[in-house]
N, CA, C and O atoms as a MOPAC input file, in Angstrom:
PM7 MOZYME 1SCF
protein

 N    104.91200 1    73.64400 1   -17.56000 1
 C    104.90600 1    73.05200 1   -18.88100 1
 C    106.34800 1    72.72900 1   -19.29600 1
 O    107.30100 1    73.46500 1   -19.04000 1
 N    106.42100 1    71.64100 1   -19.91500 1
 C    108.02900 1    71.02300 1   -20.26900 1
 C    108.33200 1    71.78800 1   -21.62800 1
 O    107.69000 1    71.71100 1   -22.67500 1
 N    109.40100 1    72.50400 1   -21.37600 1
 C    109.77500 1    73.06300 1   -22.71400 1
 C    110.41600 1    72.18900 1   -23.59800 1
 O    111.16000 1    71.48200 1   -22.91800 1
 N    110.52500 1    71.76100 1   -25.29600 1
 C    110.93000 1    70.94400 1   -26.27900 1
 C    111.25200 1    71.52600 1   -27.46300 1
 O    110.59900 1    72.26800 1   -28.19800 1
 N    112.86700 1    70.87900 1   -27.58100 1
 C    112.95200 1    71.58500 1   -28.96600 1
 C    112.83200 1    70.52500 1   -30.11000 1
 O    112.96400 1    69.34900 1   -29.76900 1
 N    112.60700 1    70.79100 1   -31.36900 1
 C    112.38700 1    70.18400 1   -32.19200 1
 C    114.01400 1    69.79100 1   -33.18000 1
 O    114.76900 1    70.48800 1   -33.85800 1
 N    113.98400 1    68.22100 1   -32.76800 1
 C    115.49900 1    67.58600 1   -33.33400 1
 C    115.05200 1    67.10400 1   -34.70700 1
 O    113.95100 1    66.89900 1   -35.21700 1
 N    116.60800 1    66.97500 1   -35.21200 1
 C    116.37600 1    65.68800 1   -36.53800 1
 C    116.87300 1    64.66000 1   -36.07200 1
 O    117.95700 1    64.90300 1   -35.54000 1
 N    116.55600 1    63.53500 1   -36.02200 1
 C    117.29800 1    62.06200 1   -35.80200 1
 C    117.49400 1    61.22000 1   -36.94100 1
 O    116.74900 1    60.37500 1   -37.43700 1
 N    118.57000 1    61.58700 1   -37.24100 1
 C    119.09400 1    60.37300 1   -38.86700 1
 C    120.22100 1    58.85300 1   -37.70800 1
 O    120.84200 1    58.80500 1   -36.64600 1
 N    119.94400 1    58.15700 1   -38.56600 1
 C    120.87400 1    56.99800 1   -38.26700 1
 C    121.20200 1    55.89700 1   -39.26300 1
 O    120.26700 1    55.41600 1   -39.90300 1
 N    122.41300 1    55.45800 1   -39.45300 1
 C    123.09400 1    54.35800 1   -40.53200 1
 C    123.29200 1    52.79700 1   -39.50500 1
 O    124.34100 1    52.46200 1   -38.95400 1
 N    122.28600 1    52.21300 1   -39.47800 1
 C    122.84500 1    50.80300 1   -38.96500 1
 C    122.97100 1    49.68200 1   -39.68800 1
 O    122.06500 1    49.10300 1   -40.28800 1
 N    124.59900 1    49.24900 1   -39.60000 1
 C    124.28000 1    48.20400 1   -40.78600 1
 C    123.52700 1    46.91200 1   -40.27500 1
 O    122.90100 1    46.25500 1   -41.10700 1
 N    123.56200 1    46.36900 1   -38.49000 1
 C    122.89500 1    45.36800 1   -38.29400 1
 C    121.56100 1    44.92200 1   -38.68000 1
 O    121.12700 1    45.82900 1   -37.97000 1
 N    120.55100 1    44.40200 1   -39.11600 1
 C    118.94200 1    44.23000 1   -38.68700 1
 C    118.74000 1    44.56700 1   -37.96400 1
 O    118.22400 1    45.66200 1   -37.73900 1
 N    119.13300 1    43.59000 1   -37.12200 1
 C    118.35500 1    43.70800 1   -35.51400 1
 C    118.84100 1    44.49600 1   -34.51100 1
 O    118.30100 1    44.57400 1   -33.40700 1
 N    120.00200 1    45.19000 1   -34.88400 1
 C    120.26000 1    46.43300 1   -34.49200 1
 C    119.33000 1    47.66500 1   -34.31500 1
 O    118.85100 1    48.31500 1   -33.38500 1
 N    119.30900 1    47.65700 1   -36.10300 1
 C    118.17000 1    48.96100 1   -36.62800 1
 C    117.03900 1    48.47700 1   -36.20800 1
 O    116.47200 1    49.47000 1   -35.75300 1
 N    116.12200 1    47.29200 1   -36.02500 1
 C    114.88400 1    47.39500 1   -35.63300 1
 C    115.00300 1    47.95100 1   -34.15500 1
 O    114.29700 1    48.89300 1   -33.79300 1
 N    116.10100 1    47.21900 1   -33.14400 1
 C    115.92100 1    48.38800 1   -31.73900 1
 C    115.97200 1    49.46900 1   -31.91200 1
 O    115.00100 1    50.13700 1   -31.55600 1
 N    117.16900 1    50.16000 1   -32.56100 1
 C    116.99300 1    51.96200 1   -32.91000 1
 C    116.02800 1    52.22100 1   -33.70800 1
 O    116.17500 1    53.39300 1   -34.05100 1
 N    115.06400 1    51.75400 1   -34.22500 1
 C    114.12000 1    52.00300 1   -34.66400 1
 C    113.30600 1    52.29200 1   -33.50200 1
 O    113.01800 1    53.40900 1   -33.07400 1
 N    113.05100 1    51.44100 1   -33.15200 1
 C    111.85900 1    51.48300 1   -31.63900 1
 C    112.26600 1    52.83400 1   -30.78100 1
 O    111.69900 1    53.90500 1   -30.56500 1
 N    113.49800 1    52.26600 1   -30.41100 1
 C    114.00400 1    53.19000 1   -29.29200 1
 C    113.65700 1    54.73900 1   -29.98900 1
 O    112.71900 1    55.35400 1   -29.48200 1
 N    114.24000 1    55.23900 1   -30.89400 1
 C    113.70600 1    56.78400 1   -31.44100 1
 C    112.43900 1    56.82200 1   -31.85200 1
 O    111.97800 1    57.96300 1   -31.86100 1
 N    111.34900 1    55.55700 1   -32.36700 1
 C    110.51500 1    55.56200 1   -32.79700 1
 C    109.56200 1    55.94900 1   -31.60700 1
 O    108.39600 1    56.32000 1   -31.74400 1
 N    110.23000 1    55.80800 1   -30.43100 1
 C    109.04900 1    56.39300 1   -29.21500 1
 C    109.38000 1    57.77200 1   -29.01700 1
 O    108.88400 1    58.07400 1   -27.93100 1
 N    109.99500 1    58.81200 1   -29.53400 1
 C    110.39500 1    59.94900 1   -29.20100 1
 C    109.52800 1    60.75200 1   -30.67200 1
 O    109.08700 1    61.89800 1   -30.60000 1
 N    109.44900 1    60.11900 1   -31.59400 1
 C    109.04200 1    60.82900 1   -32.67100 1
 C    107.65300 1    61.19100 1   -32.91100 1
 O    106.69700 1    60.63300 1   -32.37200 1
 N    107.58100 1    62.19800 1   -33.78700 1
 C    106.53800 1    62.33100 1   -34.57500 1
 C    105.94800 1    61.56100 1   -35.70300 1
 O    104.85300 1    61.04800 1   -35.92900 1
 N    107.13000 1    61.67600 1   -36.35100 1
 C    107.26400 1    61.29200 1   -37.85100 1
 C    108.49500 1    61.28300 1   -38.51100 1
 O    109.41700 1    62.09900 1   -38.47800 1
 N    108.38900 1    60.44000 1   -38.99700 1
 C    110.12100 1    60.77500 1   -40.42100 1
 C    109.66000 1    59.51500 1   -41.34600 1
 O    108.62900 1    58.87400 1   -41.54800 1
 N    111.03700 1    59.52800 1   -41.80100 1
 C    110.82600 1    58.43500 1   -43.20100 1
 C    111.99400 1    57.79000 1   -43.38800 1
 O    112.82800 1    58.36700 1   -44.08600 1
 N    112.28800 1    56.62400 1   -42.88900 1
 C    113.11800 1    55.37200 1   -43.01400 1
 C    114.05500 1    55.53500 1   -41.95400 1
 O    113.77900 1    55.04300 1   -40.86000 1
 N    114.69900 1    55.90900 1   -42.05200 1
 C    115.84100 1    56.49200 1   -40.66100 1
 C    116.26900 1    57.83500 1   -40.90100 1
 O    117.34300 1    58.09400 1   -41.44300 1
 N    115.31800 1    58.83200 1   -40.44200 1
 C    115.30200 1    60.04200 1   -40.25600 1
 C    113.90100 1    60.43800 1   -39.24900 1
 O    112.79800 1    59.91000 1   -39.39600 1
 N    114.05900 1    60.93500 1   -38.75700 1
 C    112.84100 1    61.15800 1   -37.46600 1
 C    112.78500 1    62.67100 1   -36.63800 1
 O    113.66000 1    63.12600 1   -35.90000 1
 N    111.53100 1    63.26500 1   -36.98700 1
 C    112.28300 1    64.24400 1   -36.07300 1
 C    111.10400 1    64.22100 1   -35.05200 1
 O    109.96600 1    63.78900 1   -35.23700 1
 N    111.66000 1    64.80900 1   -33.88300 1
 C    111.20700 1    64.56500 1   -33.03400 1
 C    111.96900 1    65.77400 1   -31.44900 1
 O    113.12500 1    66.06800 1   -31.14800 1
 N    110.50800 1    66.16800 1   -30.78300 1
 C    110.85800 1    67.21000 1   -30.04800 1
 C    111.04500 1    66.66600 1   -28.64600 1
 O    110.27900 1    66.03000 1   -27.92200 1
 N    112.03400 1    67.01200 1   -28.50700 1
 C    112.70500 1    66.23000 1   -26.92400 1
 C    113.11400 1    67.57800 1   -25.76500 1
 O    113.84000 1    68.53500 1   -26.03100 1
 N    112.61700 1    67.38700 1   -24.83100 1
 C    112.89900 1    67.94800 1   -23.12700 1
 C    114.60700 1    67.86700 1   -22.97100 1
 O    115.33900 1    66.91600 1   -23.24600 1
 N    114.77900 1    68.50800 1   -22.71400 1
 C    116.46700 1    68.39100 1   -22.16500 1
 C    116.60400 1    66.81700 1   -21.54100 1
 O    117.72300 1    66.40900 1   -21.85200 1
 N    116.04600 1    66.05000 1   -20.96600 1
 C    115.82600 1    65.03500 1   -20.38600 1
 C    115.60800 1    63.75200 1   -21.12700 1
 O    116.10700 1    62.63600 1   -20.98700 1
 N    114.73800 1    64.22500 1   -21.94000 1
 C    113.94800 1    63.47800 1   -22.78200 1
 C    115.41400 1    63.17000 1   -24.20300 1
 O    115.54900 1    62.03800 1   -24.66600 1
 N    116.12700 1    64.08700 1   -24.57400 1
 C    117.20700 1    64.16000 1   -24.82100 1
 C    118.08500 1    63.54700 1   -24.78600 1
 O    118.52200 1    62.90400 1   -25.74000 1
 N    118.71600 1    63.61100 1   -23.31100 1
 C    120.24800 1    62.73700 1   -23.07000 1
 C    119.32100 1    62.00700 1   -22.50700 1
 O    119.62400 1    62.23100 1   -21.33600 1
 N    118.29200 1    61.20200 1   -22.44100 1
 C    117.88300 1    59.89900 1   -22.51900 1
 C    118.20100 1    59.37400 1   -23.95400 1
 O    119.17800 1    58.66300 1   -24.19100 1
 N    117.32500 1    59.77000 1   -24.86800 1
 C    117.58200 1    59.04500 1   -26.34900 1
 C    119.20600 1    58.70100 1   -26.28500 1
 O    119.52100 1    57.51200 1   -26.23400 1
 N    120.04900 1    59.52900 1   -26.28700 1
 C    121.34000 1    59.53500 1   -26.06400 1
 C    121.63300 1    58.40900 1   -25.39900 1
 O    122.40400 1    57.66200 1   -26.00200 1
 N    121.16100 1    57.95200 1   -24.05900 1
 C    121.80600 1    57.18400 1   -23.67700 1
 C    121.55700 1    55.89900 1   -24.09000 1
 O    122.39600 1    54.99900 1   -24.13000 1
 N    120.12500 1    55.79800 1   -24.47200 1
 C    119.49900 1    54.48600 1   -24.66300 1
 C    120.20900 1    54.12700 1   -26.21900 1
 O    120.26300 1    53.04500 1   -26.80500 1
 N    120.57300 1    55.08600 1   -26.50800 1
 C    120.84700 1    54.93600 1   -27.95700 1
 C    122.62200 1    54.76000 1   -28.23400 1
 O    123.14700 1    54.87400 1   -29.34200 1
 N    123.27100 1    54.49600 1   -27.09200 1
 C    124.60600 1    54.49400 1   -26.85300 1
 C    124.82500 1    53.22200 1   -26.71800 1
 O    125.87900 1    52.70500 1   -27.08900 1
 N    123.74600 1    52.49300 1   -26.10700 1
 C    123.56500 1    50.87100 1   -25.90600 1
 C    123.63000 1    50.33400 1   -26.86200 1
 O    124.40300 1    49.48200 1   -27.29800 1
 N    122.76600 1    50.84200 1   -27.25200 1
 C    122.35300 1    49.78900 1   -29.00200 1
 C    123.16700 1    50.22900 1   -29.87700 1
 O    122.85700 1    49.56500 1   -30.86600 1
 N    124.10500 1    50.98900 1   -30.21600 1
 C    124.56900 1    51.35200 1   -31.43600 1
 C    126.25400 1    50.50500 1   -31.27600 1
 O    126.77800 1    50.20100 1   -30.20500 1
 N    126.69400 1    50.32800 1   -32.32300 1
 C    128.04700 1    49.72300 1   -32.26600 1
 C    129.01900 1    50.63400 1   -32.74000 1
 O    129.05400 1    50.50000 1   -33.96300 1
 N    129.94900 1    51.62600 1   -32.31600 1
 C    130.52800 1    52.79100 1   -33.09500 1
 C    131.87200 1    52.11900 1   -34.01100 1
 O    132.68900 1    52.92500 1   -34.45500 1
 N    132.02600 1    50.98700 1   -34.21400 1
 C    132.67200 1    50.69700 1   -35.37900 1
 C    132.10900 1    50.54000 1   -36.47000 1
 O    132.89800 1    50.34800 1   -37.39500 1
 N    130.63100 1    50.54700 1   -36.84000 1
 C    129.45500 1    50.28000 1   -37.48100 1
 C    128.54100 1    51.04500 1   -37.89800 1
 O    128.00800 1    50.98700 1   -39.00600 1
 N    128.27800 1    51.90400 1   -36.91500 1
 C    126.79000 1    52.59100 1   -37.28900 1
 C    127.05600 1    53.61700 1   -36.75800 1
 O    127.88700 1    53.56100 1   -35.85100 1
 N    126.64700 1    54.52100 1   -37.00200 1
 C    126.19000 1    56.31400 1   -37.07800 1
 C    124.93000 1    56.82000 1   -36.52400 1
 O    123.91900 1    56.20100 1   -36.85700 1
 N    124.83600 1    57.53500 1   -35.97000 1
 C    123.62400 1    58.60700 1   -35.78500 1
 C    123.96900 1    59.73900 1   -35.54200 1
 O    125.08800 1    59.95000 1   -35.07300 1
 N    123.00400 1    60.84600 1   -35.83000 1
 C    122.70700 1    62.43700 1   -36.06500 1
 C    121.66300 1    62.54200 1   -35.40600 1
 O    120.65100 1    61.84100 1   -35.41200 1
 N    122.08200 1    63.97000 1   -34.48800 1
 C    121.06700 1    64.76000 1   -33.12800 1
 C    121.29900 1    65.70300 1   -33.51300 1
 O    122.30300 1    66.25300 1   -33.06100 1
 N    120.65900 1    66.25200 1   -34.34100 1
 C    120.45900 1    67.85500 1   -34.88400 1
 C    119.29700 1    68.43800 1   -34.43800 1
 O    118.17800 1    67.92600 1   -34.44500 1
 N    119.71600 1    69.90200 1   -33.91600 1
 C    118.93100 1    70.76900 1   -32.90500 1
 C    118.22000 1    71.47200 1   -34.78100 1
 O    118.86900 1    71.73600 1   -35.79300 1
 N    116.82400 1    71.55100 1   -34.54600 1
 C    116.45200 1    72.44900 1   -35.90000 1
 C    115.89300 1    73.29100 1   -35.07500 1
 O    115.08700 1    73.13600 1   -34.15800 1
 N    116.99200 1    75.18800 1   -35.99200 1
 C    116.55200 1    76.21500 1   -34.90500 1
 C    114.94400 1    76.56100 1   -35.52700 1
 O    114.63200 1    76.25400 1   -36.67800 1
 N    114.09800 1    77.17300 1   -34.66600 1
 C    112.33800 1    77.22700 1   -34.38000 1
 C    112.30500 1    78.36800 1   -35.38700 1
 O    111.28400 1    78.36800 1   -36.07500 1
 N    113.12000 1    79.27700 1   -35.62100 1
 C    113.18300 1    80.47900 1   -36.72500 1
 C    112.55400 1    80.02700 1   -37.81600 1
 O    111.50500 1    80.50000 1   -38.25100 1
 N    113.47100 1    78.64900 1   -38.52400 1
 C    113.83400 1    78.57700 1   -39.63400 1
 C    112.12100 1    78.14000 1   -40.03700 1
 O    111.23900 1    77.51800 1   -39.44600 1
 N    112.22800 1    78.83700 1   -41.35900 1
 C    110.77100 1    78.43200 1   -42.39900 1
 C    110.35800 1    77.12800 1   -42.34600 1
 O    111.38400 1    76.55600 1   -41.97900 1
 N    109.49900 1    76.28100 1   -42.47900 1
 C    109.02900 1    75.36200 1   -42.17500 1
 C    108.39800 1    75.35400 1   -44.34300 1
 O    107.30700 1    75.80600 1   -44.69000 1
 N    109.39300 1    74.76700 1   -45.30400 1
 C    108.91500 1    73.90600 1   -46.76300 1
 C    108.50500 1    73.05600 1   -46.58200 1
 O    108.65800 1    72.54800 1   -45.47200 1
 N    107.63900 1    72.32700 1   -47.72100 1
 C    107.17900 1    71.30400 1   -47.48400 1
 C    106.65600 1    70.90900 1   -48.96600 1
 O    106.26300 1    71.78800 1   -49.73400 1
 N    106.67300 1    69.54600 1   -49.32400 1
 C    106.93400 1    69.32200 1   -50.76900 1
 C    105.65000 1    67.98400 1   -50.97100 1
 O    105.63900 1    66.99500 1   -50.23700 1
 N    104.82200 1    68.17100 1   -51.89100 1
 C    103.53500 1    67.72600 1   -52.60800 1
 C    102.37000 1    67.67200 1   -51.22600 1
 O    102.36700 1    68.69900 1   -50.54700 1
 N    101.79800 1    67.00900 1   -50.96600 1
 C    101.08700 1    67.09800 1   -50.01400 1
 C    101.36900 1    66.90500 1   -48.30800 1
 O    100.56000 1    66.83900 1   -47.38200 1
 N    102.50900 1    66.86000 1   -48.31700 1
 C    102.89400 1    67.33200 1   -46.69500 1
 C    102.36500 1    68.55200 1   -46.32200 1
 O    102.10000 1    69.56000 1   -46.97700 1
 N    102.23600 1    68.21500 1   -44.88400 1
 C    101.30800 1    69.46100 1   -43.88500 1
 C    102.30500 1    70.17400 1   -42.99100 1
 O    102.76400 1    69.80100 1   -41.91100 1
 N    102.46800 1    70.94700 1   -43.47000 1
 C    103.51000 1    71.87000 1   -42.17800 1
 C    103.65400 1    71.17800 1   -40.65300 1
 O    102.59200 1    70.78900 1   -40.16600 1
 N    104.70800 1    71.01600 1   -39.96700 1
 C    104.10100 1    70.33900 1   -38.30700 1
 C    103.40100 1    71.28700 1   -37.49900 1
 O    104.12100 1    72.27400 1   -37.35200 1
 N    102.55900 1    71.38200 1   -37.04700 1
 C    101.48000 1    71.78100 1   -35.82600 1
 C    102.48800 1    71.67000 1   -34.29700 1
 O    103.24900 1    70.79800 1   -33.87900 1
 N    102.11300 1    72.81500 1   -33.83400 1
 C    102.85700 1    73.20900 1   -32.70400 1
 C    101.78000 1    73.22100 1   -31.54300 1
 O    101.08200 1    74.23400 1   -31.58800 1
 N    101.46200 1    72.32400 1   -30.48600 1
 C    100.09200 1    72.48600 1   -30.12100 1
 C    100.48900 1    72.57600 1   -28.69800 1
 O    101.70900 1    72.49000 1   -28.55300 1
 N     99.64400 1    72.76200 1   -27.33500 1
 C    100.22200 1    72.82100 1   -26.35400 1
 C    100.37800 1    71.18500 1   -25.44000 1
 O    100.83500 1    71.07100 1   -24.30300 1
 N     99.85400 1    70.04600 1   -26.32300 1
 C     99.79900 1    68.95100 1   -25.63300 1
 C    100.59300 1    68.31000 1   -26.80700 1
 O    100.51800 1    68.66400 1   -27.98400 1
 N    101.58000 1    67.03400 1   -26.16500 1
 C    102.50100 1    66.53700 1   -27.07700 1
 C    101.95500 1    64.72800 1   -26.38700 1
 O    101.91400 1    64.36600 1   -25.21100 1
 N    101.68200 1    64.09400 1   -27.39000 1
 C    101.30300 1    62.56500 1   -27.30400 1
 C    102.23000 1    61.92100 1   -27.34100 1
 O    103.00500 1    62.32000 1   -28.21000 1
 N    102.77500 1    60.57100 1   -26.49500 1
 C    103.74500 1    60.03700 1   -26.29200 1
 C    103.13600 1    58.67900 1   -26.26600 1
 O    102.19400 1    58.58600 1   -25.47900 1
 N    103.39700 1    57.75300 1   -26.83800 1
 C    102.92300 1    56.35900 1   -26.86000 1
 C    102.65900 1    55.76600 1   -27.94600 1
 O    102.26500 1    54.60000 1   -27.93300 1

């Protein structure tokens, strides 16, 4: 079984058509988020892939992104009708 830890993925792109590829590109790694924030549980692999694919598309005179490890300890809040995330033993990709 592939072990995964659960990231945050924030990103600032000022291009369009920039942000619609980094959109995609993290948008296949995620669960869920909301506008450019995503979190999403990545394989060591699965990982410095996003990384790399995401080294392409980004312009570092321009745009920003955040790969924050969220440690598994921490309490899991959640504010008006959000559902805690579900930890299950099968993870859907597509």
């Amino acid at each position: 079984m592939i072990s995964r830890q659960l990231f945050l993925v924030a990103y600032d792109v000022r291009d369009p058509e920039r942000l619609h590829r980094v959109l995609q590109c993290v948008g296949a790694y995620s669960l869920g988020g909301q506008k450019s924030v995503h979190e999403c549980p990545l394989s060591q692999a699965e990982r410095k892939a996003l990384i790399a694919d995401s080294t392409v598309l980004l312009d570092p005179a321009e745009d920003r992104m955040l790969l924050m490890h969220l440690d598994p300890r921490a309490r899991v809040f959640t504010l008006g009708r959000a559902q805690p995330p579900q930890t299950g033993q099968f993870f859907y990709f597509g």
